[in-house]
DOBA-719062 format. One record per residue (C-alpha): residue number from 1; x, y, z. Coordinates in steps of 0.2 Angstrom, whole numbers, plus 5000, padded with zeros to 4 digits. Layout:
<segus>
+------+------+------+------+
: resi :   px :   py :   pz :
+------+------+------+------+
:  NUM :    X :    Y :    Z :
...
+------+------+------+------+
</segus>
This chain:
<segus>
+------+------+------+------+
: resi :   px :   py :   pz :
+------+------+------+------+
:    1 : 4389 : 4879 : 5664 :
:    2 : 4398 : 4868 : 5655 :
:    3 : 4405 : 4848 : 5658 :
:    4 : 4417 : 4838 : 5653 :
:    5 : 4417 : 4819 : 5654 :
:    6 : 4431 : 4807 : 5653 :
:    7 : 4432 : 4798 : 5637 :
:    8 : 4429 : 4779 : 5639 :
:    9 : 4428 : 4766 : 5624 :
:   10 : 4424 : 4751 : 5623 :
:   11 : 4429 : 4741 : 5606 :
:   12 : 4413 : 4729 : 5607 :
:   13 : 4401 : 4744 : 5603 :
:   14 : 4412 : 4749 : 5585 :
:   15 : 4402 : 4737 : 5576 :
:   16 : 4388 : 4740 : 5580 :
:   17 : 4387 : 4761 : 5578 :
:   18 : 4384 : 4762 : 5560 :
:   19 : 4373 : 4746 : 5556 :
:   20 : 4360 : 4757 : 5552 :
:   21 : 4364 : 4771 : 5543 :
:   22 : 4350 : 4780 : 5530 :
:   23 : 4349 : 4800 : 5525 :
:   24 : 4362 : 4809 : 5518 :
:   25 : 4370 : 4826 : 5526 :
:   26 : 4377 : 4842 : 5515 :
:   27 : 4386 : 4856 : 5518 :
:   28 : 4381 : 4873 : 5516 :
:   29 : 4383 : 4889 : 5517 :
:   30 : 4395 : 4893 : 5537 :
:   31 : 4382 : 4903 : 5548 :
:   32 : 4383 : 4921 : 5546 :
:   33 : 4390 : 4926 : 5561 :
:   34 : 4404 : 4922 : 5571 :
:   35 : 4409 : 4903 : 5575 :
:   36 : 4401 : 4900 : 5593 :
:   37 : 4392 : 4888 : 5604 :
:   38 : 4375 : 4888 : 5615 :
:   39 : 4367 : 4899 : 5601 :
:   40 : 4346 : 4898 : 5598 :
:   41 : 4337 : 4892 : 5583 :
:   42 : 4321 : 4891 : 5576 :
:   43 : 4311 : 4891 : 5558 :
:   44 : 4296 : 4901 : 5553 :
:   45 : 4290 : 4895 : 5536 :
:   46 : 4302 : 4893 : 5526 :
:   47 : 4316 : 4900 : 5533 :
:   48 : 4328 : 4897 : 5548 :
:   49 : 4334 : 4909 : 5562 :
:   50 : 4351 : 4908 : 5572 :
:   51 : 4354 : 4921 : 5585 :
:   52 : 4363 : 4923 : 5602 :
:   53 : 4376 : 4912 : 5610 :
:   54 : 4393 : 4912 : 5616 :
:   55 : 4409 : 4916 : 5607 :
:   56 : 4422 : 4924 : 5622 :
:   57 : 4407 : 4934 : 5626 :
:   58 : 4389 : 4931 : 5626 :
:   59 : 4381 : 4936 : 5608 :
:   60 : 4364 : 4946 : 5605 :
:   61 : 4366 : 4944 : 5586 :
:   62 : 4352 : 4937 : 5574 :
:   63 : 4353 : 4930 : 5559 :
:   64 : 4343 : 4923 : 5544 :
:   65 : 4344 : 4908 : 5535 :
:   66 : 4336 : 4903 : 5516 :
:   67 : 4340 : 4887 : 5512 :
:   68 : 4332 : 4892 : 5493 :
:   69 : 4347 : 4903 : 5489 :
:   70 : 4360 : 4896 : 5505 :
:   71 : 4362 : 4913 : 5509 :
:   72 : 4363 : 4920 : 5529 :
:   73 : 4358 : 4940 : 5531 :
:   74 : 4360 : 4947 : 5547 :
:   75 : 4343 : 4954 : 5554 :
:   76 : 4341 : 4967 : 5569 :
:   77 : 4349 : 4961 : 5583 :
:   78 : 4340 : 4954 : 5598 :
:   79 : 4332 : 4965 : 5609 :
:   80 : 4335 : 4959 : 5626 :
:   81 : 4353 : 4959 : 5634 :
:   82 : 4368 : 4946 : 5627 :
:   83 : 4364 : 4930 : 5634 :
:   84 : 4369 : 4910 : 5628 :
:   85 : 4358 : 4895 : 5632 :
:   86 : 4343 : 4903 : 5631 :
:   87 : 4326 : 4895 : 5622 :
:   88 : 4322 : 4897 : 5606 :
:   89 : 4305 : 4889 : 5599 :
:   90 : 4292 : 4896 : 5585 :
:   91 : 4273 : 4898 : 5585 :
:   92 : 4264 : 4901 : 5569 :
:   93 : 4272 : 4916 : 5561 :
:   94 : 4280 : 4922 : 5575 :
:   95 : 4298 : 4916 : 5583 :
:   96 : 4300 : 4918 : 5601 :
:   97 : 4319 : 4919 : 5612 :
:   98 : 4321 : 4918 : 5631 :
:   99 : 4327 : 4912 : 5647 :
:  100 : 4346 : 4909 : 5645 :
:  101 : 4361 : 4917 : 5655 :
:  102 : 4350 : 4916 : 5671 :
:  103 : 4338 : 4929 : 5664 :
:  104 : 4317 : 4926 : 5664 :
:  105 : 4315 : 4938 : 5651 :
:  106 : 4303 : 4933 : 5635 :
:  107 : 4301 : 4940 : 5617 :
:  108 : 4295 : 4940 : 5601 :
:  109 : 4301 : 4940 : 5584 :
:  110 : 4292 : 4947 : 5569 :
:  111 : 4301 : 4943 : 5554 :
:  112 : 4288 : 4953 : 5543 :
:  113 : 4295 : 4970 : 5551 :
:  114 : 4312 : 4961 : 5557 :
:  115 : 4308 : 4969 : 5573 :
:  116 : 4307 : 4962 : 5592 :
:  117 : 4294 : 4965 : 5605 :
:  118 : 4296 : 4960 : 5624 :
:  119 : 4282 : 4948 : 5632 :
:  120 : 4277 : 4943 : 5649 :
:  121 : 4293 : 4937 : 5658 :
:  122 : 4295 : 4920 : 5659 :
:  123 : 4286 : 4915 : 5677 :
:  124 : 4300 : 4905 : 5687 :
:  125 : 4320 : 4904 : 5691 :
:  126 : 4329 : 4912 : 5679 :
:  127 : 4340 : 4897 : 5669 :
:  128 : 4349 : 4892 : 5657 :
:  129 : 4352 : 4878 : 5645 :
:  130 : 4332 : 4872 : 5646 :
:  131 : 4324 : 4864 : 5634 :
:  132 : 4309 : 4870 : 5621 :
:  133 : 4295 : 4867 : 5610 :
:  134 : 4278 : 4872 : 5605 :
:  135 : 4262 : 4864 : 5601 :
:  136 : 4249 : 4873 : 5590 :
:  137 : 4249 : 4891 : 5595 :
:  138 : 4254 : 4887 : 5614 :
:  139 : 4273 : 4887 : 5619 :
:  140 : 4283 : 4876 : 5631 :
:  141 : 4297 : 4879 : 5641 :
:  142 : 4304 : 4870 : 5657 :
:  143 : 4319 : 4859 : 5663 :
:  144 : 4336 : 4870 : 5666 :
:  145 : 4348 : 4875 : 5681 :
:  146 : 4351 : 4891 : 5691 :
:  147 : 4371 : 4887 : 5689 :
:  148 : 4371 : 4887 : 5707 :
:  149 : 4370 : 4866 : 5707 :
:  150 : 4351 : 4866 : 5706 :
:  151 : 4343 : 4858 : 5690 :
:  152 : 4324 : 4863 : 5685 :
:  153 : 4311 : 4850 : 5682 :
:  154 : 4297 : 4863 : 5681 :
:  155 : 4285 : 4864 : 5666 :
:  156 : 4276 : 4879 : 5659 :
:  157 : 4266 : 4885 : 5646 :
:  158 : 4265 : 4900 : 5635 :
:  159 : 4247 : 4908 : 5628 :
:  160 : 4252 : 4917 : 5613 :
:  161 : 4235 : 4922 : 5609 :
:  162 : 4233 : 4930 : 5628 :
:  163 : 4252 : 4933 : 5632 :
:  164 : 4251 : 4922 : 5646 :
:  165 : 4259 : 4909 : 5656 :
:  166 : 4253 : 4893 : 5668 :
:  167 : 4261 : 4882 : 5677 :
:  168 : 4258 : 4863 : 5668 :
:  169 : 4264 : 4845 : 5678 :
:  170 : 4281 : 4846 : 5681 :
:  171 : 4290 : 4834 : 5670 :
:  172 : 4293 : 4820 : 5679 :
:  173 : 4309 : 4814 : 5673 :
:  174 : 4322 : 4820 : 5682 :
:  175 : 4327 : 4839 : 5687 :
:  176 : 4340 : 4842 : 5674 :
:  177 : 4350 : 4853 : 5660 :
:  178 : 4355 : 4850 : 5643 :
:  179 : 4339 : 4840 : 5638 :
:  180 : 4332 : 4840 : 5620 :
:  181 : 4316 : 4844 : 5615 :
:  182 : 4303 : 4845 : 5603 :
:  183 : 4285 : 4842 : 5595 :
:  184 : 4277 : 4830 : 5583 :
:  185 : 4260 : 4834 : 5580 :
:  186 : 4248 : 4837 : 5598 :
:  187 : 4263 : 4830 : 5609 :
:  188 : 4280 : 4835 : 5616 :
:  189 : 4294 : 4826 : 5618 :
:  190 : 4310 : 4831 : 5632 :
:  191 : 4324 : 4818 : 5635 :
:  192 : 4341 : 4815 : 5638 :
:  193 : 4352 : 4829 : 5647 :
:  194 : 4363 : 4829 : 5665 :
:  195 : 4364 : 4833 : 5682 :
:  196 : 4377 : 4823 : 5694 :
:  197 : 4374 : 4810 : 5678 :
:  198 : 4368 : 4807 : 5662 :
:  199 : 4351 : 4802 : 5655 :
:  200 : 4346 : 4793 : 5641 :
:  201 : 4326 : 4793 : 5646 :
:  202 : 4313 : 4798 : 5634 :
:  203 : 4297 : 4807 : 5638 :
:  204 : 4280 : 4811 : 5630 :
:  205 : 4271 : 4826 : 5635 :
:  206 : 4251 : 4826 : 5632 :
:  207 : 4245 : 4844 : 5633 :
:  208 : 4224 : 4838 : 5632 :
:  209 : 4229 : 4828 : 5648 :
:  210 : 4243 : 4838 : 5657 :
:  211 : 4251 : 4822 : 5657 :
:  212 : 4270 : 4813 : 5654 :
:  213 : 4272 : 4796 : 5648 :
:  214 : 4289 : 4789 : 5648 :
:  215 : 4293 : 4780 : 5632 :
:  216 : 4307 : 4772 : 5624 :
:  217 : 4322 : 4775 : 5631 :
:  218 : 4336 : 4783 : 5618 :
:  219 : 4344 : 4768 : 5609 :
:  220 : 4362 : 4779 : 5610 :
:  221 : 4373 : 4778 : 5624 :
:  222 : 4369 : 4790 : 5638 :
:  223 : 4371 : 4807 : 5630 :
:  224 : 4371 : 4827 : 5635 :
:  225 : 4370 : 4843 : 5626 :
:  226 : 4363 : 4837 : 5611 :
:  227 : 4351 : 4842 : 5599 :
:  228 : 4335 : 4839 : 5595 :
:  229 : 4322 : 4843 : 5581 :
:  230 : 4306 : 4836 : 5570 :
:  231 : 4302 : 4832 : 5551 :
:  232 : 4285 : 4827 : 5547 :
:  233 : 4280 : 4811 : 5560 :
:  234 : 4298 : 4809 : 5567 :
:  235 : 4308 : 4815 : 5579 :
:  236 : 4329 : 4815 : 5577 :
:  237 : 4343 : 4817 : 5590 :
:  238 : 4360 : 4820 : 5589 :
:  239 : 4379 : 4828 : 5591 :
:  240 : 4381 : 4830 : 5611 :
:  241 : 4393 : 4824 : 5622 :
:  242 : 4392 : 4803 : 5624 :
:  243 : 4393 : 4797 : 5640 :
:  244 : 4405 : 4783 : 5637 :
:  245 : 4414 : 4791 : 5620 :
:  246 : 4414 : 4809 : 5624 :
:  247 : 4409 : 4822 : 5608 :
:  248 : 4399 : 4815 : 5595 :
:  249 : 4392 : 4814 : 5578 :
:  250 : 4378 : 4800 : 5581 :
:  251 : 4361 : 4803 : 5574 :
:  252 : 4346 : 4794 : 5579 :
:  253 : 4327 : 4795 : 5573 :
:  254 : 4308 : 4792 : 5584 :
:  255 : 4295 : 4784 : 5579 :
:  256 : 4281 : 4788 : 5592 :
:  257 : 4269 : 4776 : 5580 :
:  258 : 4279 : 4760 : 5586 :
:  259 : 4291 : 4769 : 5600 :
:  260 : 4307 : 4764 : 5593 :
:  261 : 4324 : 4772 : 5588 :
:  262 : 4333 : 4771 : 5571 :
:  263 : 4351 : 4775 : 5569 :
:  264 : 4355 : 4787 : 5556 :
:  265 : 4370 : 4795 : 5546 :
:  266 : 4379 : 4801 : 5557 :
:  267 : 4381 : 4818 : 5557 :
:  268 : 4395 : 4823 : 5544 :
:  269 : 4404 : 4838 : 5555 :
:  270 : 4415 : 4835 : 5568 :
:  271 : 4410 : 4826 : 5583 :
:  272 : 4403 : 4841 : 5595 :
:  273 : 4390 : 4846 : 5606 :
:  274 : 4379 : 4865 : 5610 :
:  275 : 4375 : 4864 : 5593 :
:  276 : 4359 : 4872 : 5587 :
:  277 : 4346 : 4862 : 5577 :
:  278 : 4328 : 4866 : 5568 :
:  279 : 4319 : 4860 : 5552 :
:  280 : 4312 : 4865 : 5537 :
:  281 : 4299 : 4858 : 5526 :
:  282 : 4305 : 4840 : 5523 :
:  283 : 4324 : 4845 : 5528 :
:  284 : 4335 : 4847 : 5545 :
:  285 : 4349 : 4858 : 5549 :
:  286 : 4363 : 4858 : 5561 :
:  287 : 4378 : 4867 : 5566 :
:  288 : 4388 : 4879 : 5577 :
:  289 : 4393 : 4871 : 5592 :
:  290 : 4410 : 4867 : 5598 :
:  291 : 4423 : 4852 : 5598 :
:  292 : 4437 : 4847 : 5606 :
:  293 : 4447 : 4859 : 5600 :
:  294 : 4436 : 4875 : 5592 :
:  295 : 4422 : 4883 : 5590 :
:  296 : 4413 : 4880 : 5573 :
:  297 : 4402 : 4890 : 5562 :
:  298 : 4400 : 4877 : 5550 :
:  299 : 4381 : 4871 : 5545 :
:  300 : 4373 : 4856 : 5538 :
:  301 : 4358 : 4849 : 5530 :
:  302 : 4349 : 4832 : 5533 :
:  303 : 4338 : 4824 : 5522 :
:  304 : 4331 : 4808 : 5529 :
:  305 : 4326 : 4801 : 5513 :
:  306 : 4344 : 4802 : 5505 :
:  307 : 4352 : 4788 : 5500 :
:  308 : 4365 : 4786 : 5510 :
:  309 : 4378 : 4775 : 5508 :
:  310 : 4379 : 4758 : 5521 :
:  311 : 4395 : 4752 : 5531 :
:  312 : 4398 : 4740 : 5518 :
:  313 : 4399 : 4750 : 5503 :
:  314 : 4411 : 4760 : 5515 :
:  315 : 4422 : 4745 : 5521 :
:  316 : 4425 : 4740 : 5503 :
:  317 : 4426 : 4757 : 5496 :
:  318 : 4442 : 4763 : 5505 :
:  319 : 4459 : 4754 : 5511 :
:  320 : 4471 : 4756 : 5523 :
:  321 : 4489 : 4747 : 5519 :
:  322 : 4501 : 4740 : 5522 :
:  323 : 4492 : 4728 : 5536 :
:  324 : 4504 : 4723 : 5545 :
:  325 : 4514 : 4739 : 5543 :
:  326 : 4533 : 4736 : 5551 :
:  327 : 4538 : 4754 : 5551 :
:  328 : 4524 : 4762 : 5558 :
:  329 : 4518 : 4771 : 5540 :
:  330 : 4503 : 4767 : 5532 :
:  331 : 4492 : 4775 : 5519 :
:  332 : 4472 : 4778 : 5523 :
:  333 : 4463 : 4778 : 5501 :
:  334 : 4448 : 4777 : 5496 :
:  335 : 4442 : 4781 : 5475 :
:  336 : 4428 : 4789 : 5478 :
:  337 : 4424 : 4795 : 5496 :
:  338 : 4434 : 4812 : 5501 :
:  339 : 4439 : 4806 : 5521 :
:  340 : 4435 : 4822 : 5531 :
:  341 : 4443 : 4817 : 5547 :
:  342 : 4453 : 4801 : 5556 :
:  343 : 4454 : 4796 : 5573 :
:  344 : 4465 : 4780 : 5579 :
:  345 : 4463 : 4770 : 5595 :
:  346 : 4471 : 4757 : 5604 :
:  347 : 4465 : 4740 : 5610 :
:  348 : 4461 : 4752 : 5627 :
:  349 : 4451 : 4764 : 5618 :
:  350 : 4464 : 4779 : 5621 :
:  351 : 4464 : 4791 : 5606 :
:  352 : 4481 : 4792 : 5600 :
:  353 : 4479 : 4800 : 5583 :
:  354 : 4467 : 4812 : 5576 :
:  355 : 4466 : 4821 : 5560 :
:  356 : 4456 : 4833 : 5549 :
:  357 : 4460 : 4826 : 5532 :
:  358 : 4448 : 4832 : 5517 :
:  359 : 4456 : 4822 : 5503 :
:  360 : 4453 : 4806 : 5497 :
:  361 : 4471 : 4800 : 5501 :
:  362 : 4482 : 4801 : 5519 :
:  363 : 4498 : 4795 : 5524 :
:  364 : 4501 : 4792 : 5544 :
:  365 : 4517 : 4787 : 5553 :
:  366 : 4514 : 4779 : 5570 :
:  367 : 4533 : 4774 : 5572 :
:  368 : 4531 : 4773 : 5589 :
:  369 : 4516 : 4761 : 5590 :
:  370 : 4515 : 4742 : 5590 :
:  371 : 4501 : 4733 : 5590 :
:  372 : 4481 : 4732 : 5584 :
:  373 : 4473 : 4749 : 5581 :
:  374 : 4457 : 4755 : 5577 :
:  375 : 4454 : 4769 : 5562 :
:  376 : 4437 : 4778 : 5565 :
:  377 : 4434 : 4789 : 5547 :
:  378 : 4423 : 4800 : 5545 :
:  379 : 4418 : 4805 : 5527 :
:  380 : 4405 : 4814 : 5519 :
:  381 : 4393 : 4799 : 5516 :
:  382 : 4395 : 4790 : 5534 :
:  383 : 4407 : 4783 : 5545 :
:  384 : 4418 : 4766 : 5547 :
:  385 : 4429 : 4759 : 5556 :
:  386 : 4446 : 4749 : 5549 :
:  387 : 4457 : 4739 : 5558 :
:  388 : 4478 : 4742 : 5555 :
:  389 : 4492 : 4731 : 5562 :
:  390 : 4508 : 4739 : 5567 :
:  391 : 4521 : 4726 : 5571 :
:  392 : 4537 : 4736 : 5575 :
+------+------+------+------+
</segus>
């Protein structure tokens, strides 16, 4: 199910990834359950769900979020059998979970009585990892793969009010897995994903005419197994697995008024992908998912009208001396931004030093390295990228 992708780099693109950073991510509470990737998630109201997923064995666990209080209570446990990559969407007051771990299956959660009730099996190949939204009181779901080396661009449509499925135009991107989805207003939106390679195509779905329109293409690198979501008239994408950089943080907003992308903050966790993403009111959330070295439980807030803090503020704000270093040893500080993580490159673009930090002060010794390196940190109000001189 899963890929790996070799990590390339290219110096020429560093300047240029945080030129545009706006909204502001925060911490909250870890998910409830276990630390896990390939998990579901959706809101009703006011109020986010997490359930399912993979840990060392596919999860059936379900799990409530309030962002009022930041508090996660376990709710009853999904009905059908343990799965991961399945689909998760809402529909008025009603969350609905399916497909996943090859299975067709399709149910309902009623958070009212916290209980599940199974509806009419989804009508194709069982999948995994496919992608979906919903419009009004009607559901979508489509895209995936078998496992067996056969990706889905089939399109179909749930009926809530009748408990029904019809086949809708296939989308017409092409047949893939690890696509993001999601809805703003009367229109769907899938793009990005893999098969044999990577996309970074965009299209709209118009469920009056039955019809795709491709639209601007993602303004990030070529990515897979990211995350998607809506707040009010926008659209944001993120985390995954970069085509060129492997994991990442990158976060990027759509505006279907003028069809254009947007950088954002990036996202303040640890560059991953299989994340799961939903909104609430005016607010979006991330987490789970796993990195290059663990799964992660941890979850995050986004407010797109935070004031976020810009690349300059940042390059000013913290230091890295001595530059030239002769020994190797240098010392990463800033006064007022806690550095969460550090991650050096050579000239070449091979990672050669990484490190979760969480202070505002770190010492490194590269005693064995000469020459120009890069220092990508991450901290809690956006990313830069400092340059150090060893001269052994």
């Amino acid at each position: 199910m899963k890929k790996f992708l070799p990590f390339l780099f290219a110096y020429c693109l560093l300047p240029t990834a945080y030129c545009f950073s706006q909204g502001t991510w925060t911490q909250k509470a870890d998910f409830g359950g276990s630390a896990r990737y390939l998990a579901v998630g959706f809101s009703i109201g006011n109020i986010g769900y997490i359930g399912t997923g993979y840990d060392v064995s596919d999860k059936q666990d379900f799990w409530e979020y309030n962002p009022g209080t930041n508090i996660w209570t376990q709710k009853a446990n999904f009905s059908g059998a343990v799965r991961s990559g399945a689909v998760g969407l809402s529909i008025g007051t009603k969350g609905y979970l399916g497909t996943g771990s090859f299975l067709q299956d399709f149910w309902e959660y009623n958070p009212s009585s916290d209980s599940w009730s199974q509806k009419a099996i989804f009508p194709s190949v069982g999948r995994v990892n496919a992608v979906g939204f919903s419009i009004g009181l009607k559901g979508y779901i489509g895209t995936g793969t078998d496992g067996l080396g056969t990706y889905f661009q089939d399109f179909f449509e749930y009926d809530q009010t009748n408990n029904t499925w019809i086949q809708k135009t296939n989308f017409v991107g092409s047949p893939r897995n690890m696509a993001v989805g999601f809805s703003l207003g009367n229109k769907g939106y899938i793009g990005l994903g893999d098969n044999d390679t990577i996309f970074q195509d965009f299209w709209e779905y118009d469920p009056i005419g039955n019809s795709w329109t491709q639209k601007a293409n993602f303004a990030g690198n070529p990515t897979t197994e990211a995350k998607g979501f809506s707040i009010g008239s926008k659209g944001y994408v993120g985390t995954g697995i970069d085509g060129l950089n492997g994991y990442t943080q990158s976060f990027w907003e759509y505006d279907p008024a003028i069809n254009t992308w947007t950088q954002q903050t990036n996202f303040s966790g640890t560059p991953r992908s299989l994340t799961v993403g939903f909104s609430i009111g005016n607010k979006g959330y991330i987490g789970t998912g796993e990195d290059t070295s663990n799964m992660r439980k941890d979850f995050w807030e986004f407010d797109p009208n935070g004031n976020a803090v810009n690349e300059t503020d940042l390059e000013n704000l913290i230091s890295v001396y001595p530059s030239p270093s002769a020994d190797g040893k240098f010392t990463v500080s800033s006064l007022q931004f806690t550095v969460k993580s550090m991650d050096i490159y050579n000239v070449s673009g091979k990672l050669v030093y990484h490190s979760t930090v969480n202070r505002k002060q770190e010492t490194v010794n590269l005693s064995e390295a000469s020459g120009v390196y890069f220092i990508h940190l991450q901290t809690e109000k956006g990313s830069v990228t400092k340059k150090i001189i060893l001269s052994r």
